[in-house]
Structures are given as C-alpha cells and as structure tokens.
N, C-alpha and C positions, 0 to 999 in steps of 0.2 A: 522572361517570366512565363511568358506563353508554354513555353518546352518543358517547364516546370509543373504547370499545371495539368500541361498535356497527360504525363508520363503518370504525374498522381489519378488525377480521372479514370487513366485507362486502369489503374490499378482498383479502384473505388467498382467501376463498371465489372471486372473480375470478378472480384467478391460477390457482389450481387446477383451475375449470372451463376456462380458455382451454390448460391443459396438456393438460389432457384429448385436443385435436383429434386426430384421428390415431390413437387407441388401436384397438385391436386387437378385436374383438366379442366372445371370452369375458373381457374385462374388466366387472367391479362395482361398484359403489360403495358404498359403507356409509359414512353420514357424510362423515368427510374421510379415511378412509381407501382406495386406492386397491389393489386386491386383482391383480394383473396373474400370470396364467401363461405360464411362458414357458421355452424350453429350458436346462437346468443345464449343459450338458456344452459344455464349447468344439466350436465344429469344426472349431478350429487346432489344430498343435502346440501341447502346453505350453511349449516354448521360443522361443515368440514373442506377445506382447501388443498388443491393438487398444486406443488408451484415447484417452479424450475429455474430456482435464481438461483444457486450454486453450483459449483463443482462439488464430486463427491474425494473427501478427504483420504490421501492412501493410508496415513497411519493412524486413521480413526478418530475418535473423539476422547483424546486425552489430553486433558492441559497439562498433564507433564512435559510432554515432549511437542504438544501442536505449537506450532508462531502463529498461526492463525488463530488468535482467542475468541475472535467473535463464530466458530464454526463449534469448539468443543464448549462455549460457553449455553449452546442450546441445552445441554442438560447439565451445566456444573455453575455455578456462582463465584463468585469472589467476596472480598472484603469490603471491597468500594468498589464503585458502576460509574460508569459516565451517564450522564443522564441525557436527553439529546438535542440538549444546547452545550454537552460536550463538557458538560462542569461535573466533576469527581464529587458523588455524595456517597449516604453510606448503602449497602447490602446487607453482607452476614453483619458487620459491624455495626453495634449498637453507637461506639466511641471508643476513637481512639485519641490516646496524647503522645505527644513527644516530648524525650526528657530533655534537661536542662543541656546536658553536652551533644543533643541531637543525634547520638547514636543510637539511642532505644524508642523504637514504636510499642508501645503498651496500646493492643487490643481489646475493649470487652466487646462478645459476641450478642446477639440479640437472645430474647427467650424461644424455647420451644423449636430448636431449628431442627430438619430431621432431612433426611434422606430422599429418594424416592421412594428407595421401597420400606421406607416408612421408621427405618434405627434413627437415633440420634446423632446428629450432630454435634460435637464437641471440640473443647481447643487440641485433644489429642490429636485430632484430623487435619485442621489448620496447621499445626506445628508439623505433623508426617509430612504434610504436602509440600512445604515450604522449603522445608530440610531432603526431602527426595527431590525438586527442582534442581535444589543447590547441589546433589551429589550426581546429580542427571547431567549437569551443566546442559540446563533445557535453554534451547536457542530462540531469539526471539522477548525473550521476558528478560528485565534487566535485573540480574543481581548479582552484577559485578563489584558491590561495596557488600553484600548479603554477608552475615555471616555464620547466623543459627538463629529458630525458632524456640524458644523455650514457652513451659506447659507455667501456668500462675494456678488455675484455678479447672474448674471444666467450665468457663466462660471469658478467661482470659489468658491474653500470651502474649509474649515478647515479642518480636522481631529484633535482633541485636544486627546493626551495621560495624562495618571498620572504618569509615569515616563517614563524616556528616553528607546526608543524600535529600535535600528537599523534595526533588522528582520521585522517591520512592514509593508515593502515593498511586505513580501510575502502577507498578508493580502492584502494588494492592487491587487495583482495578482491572489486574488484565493474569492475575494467575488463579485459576480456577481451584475447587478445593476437595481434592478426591476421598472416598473412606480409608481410613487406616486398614479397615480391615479386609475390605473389598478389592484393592489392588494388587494388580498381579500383573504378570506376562498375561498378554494382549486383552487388557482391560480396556482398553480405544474401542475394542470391534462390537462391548455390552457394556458401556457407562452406567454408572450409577452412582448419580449427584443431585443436587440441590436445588437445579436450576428449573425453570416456567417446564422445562418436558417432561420427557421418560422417552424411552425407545420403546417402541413396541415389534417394530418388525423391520430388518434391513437384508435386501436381497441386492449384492454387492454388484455393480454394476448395472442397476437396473433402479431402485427406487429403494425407500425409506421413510414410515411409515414413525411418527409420534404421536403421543397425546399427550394433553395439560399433566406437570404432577400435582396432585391433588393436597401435595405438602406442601406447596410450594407459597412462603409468606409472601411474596411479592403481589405485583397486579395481576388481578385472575385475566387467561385467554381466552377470549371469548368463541372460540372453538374447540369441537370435541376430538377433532383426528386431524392433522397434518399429512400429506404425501409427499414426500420430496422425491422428483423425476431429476434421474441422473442420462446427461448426454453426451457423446465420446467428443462429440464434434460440435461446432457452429449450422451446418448444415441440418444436424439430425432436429436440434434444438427451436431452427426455422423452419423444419417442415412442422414438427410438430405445436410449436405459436400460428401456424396458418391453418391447423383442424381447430384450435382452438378448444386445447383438449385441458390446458392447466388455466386456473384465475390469475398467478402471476408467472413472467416468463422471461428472463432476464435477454435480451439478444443484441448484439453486437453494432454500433455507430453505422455499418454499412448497411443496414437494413431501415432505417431512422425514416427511411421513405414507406415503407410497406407500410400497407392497411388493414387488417382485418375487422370482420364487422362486426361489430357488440364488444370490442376492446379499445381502450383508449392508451395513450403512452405518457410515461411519468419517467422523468431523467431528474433524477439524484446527483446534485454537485457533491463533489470528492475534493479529498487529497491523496488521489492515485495521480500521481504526479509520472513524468514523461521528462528524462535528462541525459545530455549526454556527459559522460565522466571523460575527461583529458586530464593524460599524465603531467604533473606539474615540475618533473625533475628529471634532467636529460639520462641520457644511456649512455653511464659512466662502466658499464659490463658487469653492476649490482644483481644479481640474483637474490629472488624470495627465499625463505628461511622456509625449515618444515612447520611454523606454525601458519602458514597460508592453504590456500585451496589448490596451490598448482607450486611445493616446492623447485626451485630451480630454477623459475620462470626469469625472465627478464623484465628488469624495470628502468621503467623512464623513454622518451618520447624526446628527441631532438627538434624537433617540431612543437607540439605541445606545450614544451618546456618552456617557449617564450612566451610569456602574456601580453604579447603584443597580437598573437595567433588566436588567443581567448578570449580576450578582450574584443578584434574582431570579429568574430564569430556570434560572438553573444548578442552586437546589435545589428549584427546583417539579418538576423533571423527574424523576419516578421510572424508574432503570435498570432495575431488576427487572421492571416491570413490561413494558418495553419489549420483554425478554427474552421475557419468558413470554407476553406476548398480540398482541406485534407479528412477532417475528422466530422466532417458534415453539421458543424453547428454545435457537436456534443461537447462542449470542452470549456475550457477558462484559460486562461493566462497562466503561466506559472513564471516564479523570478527565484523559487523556494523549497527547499526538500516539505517546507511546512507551511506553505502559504497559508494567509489568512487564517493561523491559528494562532495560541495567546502568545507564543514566544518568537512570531513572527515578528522581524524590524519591517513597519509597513513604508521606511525610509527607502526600502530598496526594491518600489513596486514601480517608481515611475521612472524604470527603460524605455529611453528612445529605440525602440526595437525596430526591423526591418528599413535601416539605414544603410543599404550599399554604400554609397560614398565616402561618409564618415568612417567605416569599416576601412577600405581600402584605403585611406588618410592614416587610419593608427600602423597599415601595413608597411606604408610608405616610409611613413615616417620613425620606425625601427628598424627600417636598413631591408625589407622585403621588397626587392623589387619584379615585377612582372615580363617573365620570359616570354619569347616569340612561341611559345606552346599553349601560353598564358597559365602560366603555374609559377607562382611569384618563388621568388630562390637568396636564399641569403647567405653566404661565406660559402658558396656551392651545397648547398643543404636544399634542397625541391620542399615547398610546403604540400606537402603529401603524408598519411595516416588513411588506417584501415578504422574500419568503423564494425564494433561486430553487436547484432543483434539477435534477439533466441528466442522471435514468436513471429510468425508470420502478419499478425493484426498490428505490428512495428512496423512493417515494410515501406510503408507507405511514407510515416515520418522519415525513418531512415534514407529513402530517395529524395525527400524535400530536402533534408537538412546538406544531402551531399548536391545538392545539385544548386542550391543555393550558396553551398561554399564556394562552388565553383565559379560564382559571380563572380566572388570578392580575391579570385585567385587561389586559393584551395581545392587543391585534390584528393576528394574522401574518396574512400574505396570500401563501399558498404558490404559487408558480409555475414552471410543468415547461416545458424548452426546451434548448437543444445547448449547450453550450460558447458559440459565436459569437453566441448569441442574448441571451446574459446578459452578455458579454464586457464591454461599459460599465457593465455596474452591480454590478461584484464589489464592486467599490469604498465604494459608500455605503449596499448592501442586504444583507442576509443570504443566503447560501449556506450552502448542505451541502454539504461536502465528503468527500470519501473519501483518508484519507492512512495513513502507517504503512510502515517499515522497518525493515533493517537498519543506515544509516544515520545515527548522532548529528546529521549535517548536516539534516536535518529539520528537526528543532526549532529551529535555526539559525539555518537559515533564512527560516521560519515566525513568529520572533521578533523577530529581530534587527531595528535599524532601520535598517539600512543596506540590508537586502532590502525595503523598503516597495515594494509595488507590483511585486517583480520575480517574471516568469514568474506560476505562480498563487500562490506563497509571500507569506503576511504581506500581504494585498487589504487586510484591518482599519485597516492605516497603525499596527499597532502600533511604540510606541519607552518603553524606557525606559531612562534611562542607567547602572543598575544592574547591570540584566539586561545589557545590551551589555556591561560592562566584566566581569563574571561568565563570558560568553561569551571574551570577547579572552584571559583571563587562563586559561579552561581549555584551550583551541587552544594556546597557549603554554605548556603544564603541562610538565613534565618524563618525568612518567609519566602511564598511564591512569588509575590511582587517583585521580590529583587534576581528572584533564580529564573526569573523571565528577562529581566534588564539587562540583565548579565550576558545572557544568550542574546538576545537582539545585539548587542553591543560585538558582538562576535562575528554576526552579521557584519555589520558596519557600526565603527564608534563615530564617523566623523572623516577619519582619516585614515582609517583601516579595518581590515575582517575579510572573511569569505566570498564574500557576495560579488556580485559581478560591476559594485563597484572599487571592489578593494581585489583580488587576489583570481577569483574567479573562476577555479580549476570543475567547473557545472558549467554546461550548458542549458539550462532549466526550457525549458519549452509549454509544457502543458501540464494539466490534473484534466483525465478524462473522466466525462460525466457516464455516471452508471445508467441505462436505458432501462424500461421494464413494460413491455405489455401487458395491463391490468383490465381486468373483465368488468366490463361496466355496470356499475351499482356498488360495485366493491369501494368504498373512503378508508384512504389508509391514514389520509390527517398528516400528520407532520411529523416529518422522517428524521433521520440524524445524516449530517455529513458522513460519505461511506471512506473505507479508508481504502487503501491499495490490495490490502490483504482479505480484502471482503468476500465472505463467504453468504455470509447470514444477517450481515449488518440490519436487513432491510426489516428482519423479523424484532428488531430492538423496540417498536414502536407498535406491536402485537395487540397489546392490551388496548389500542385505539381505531382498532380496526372495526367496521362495521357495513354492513351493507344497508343500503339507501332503502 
C-alpha cells in the first residue's frame, strides 16, 4: 500500500510544483502548503464580478447543438428549470398536461415572454427549436421518443412523442429555446435568448463580458456586468487565483492546500462521477458497426468478460482512501453513474470496498489462480487489460486503480491519450470515464442494450433483458414515482441489475467535488449539486448572491 501511495503523492507533489510557474516572488512554500499575498480589496465596483469558473465553450452558446446546457442556458431559457434542490418546476411554462395515452405534452407558455433584445417570444419559437433539435439530432438532450412540436395557439404547443416517456420533463428542462427568426449559421458566437443575461462583449480566447437582460421574467441579478476570464491551462488559471484578480476562480483538487489572503474556499458536491467501464463480452472477433465512434473496432475483453474479474475489482478498490490520499479530500464515494439522486437504488451504496482479500477469494474461487509473476491466469488467459485515460488530472486515479489491481493479482496497463487516439479500443479495453447528470437518460443509456456501442454510452456492449424491460416499463410509467422504481429496480431488484451487486460491468470510484476560491465578503448561499458537464452551474443560484 505504501508503493501505492508513494507513486500517487509523487504525482499530487507534480502538480503542485508545475502550479507553481508564474507565482509571484513574495510567495513561500511550507510543505504543500502555498502561502500567497495578495490584494483584498476589488478594484471593481461591487456591482460587477470577474470569475473564472469555466471553460470557454468551442461551439458557443447554442442549445441546439451545446450538451453542455448549463453553459448556453446563460442566455437561453427552457420550458422547465431544476430548481436547486434539483426538483423540475416551471420557466417559460405557465402549465403543462399530459394526455391520457401519454404521448402528448400540451404546453401553455407564460404572459409577456420576450427576448433580449426585446421581440416576443412565442409557441412559434418553442416549436422551431424543438423541431430544429429533432432535425439537428442535438447530442446530449434526449429526444430519442421526440417526435414534432406543433403551434396550438401563440401561447400553446404540443410536444408529440412515439411512445410514452415520463423522463421527458427533463428534456424540457434542459433544451434551451432559440428565436425562430434569429437563428442561423453561427448563431452560438451572438446568442439571443431569454435567459438572466445578454452578451455584450466576447473576445474569444481571452474573456466574456455579460449583463442582466432586462426582459428577463425570472429572479432579478443582483449585478450590473459579469466578466468571464477564459484560461488555456490549470497553471495559467493558478497564477492568476494567486494575484487574486477574479471574486470566483474555480481551480483544481491539487491546489485544495493553497492560500490566498482575502479569499476563502467553497467545494461544491457533484455528480461528476469517476468510473472505470470493462468489457462485459469476450472477443469472439465481433467488430463495431458504422454506427459507433470507431467502426471496425474490436469488441469484448477475455478478461473482462468474467465477473468474477469485476466483481473483484470493485471491492479491492478502497473509496476512502481514494478520497483522502489521491484527490486530497475533494470527493465522495461513488457506487453510481447517479449517486444520490432520485432514481438512485440507495440499496447498492453499502460496498464493502477496499477488501483485498475477499477480492482474491472471488478470484480463487473462479478458477483464477496466481502465477510465480503474480498475475493470476485462468485456461492459460494472464488476467491483464489496458486501462485508457484522456486528461491528465485522471492520472493519478488511473495509477491507483492499476496498482491496486495489482494486489489482487491484475495486470492494468494504464495508458494516457485524446479521445481519437483510444477511439478503437473503447470497446474491448478499459476506460475511465467522467459521467454524471441531471439527466435519468444517463443511466439509460449507459445501460441499456439497444445503446451498445452508441456515441461513448455503454463501449462495455452491456445487455441484459431484465434491465432493458425495467427500463421500457419505467419510460412508460404513469408517474415519476414509479419511472424512478423501475430504474432503481434495474440497479438491483433483489436478485438482479447492473450494479456491482448484480452484473457489474462499472467500476464506479468517485463524484469529484467542484473547488472554487471566493473573495471574502462575497455569500453565494446555497448552491445546487454541479453536474459533470458543469460550465456555469455555479451561476444557477445568482439571484442570492450578496456581499456582506
């Protein structure tokens, strides 16, 4: 265990020294703590904020085509909002009903809804957007039962499905609603929506400049300009949180020790959730179809394949510890593409995790036995798999998790590279992945067998016909109560599901928690769980913002 922690440390220590570049000369060091002086006092207005908690978006601020909704929903609205205890109420929608065969959502919109720049908002626009999504096939938003928007009124409209979807709510909460008349080719790079902003100035690769819209029927912003500072790197990001130039600054778990003076630190729990995906079906010489991301690839995992290898794995892996010597504290347990949300099974939270023994007991005891190289081997097969990962702030898990296989007699062989470079071998090797939403369609899709292979969803080729008829039957539920029971039950009924007491093909690890240096005097109040795909999440909670 020692060698384990060794190897993550020196990699933690890395990080920290490479933050360092750039610091400022009355900066210190003392251990891993980082002593920075630097001025308290804004040299702004207080009624205008510099902050640096996102990434800058490449294909703009369009919810037709962004997956990331909380980034283009800065200037655009929906039909329904989560509010942030995460409960679906309404927005543009005054009410809506569902009809009796639950294929039609009938919307009425609210009075007086308008623009930024000040036109009307009408069901013609809801309906364009809805229907441009659906011919966009916009990724990310579900409207895989969608099947047209139709006009009732200039305050009402249809949504028509092709079969019953209770989840379709989050749809409504998560696709943004452009003008009819205003969109065009490259409409993302000068939005204009409905939403708390407006744009007023974007210098691309450098910063981004909003103010309140003044249409805008929701909770008024209690600020008059927005600056959004865009940074290429984690480095550039910490030099600039150590002048203490922005009021919030979002920066990364290895820094969690740095200090700067007149800011305090607020870590945000998520479900940015941390997993590894194994192939659940050997390599029988199947190759992916051209509806995948890497036709031709190979699928399935000799290895992998047995759940006895998975099932291993999954309680060799101590979370806690993961927490506390890998990711410095910032984190939570994870057992779930959707921990502790409503269609979470909280049945399948209490893993006896970080069990070497027990682990190599399930190995034993499926006919794996441990060679003189100590790499256990079953029908001459080495339990050996390539582990691939595509962000360097992974590295660190990715060494634990192989170096802790190696306990239990597993040979990971961790390998760092882009998206396109792994792109043919999602399929038959291990990834780590980064998933976690708002979302039920997630797990879904993740699961389901009808997504094998599609987009990066369900690489493993998982299917079970359980699970799938679990899934049909809660999409078809009547209510939420039951299209949540249905999906737990998928997790685990009892005697079966996904979960890593039934099937297992996740190695679930972690939801890492979001950091943010915040300028003292600034109360943001109470935040909403962020998701994975969090750009802006953190602004959902604007209207409670105040300084002391």
């Amino acid at each position: 265990m020692k060698k384990i922690l060794g190897k993550v440390v020196g990699l933690l220590a890395l990080s920290l020294a490479l933050t360092a570049c750039g610091a400022s000369k009355d900066e210190s060091k003392t251990g891993t703590k980082t002593e920075t002086k630097t001025q308290v006092e804004t040299s702004h207005p207080k009624d205008e904020l510099i902050l640096g908690i996102g990434s800058e978006p490449e294909k703009g601020f369009d919810p037709i085509h962004e997956a990331s909704h909380s980034s283009s929903l800065l200037f655009h609205s929906s039909l329904l909002k989560r509010d942030l205890d995460l409960n679906i109420v309404n927005d543009l929608a005054e009410d809506y009903k569902i009809s009796d065969d639950k294929l039609t959502y009938t919307v009425t919109l609210k009075d007086g809804l308008k623009f930024s720049d000040g036109t009307d908002l009408t069901a013609d626009d809801v309906v364009f957007s809805y229907n441009k999504a659906k011919e966009e096939n916009t990724a990310g938003i579900n409207l895989t039962r969608f099947v047209k928007a139709e006009k009732v009124d200039d305050k009402t409209l249809n949504l028509v499905l092709e079969k019953p979807d209770i989840s379709f709510t989050t749809t409504m909460a998560s696709l943004g609603i452009v003008s009819k008349d205003k969109y065009k080719d490259g409409y993302g790079q000068n939005p204009v929506g409905s939403g708390p902003f407006k744009l007023v100035e974007w210098k691309k690769g450098q910063e981004m400049i909003v103010a309140p819209n003044e249409y805008y029927y929701g909770d008024k912003v209690p600020f008059k300009k927005l600056t959004f500072i865009f940074f290429k790197d984690d480095d550039t990001a910490l030099a600039t949180a150590k002048e203490g130039l922005c009021d919030i600054i979002r920066i990364p778990y290895t820094a969690k020790d740095m200090e700067v003076e007149g800011f305090h630190q607020l870590s945000v729990k998520t479900v940015d959730n941390r997993g590894i995906s194994l192939p659940v079906v050997a390599n029988t010489g199947e190759v992916t179809d051209d509806k995948t991301l890497a036709p031709g690839a190979p699928i399935g995992n000799d290895v992998t394949s047995d759940i006895a290898i998975r099932k291993a794995l999954n309680i060799a892996m101590d979370r806690q510890e993961i927490i506390d010597h890998v990711l410095n504290g910032e984190a939570t347990k994870a057992t779930s593409i959707a921990d502790n949300l409503p269609w979470y099974n909280e049945e399948t939270a209490d893993i006896k995790d970080g069990d070497t023994e027990a682990a190599k007991q399930i190995l034993d005891e499926a006919g794996w036995k441990e060679g003189s190289d100590g790499i256990s081997e079953k029908d001459g097969v080495k339990a050996k798999f390539d582990l691939y990962y595509a962000y360097q702030d992974r590295e660190n898990l990715a060494v634990y998790f192989a170096e802790k296989a190696k306990e239990i007699g597993i040979d990971v062989n961790p390998i760092y590279g882009d998206w396109d470079f792994f792109a043919d071998k999602m399929y038959s090797q291990a990834v780590l992945f980064g998933w976690g939403g708002y979302d039920p369609l997630d797990m879904y899709y993740s699961y389901a067998s009808k997504f094998r292979g599609y987009d990066y969803y369900n690489t493993n080729f998982y299917a079970n016909e359980r699970v799938d008829k679990y899934f049909e039957d809660g999409l078809s539920a009547d209510n939420l109560e039951d299209f949540y029971d249905n999906f737990k039950k998928a997790q685990w009924d009892g005697e079966n599901g996904f979960s890593w007491k039934g099937d297992c093909p996740w190695v679930w690890l972690v939801n890492e928690n979001h950091l943010y240096l915040v300028r003292d005097g600034l109360e943001l109040g109470k935040t909403k769980i962020e998701p994975h795909s969090s750009r802006y999440t953190l602004i959902d909670s604007i209207a409670n913002w105040k300084w002391e």
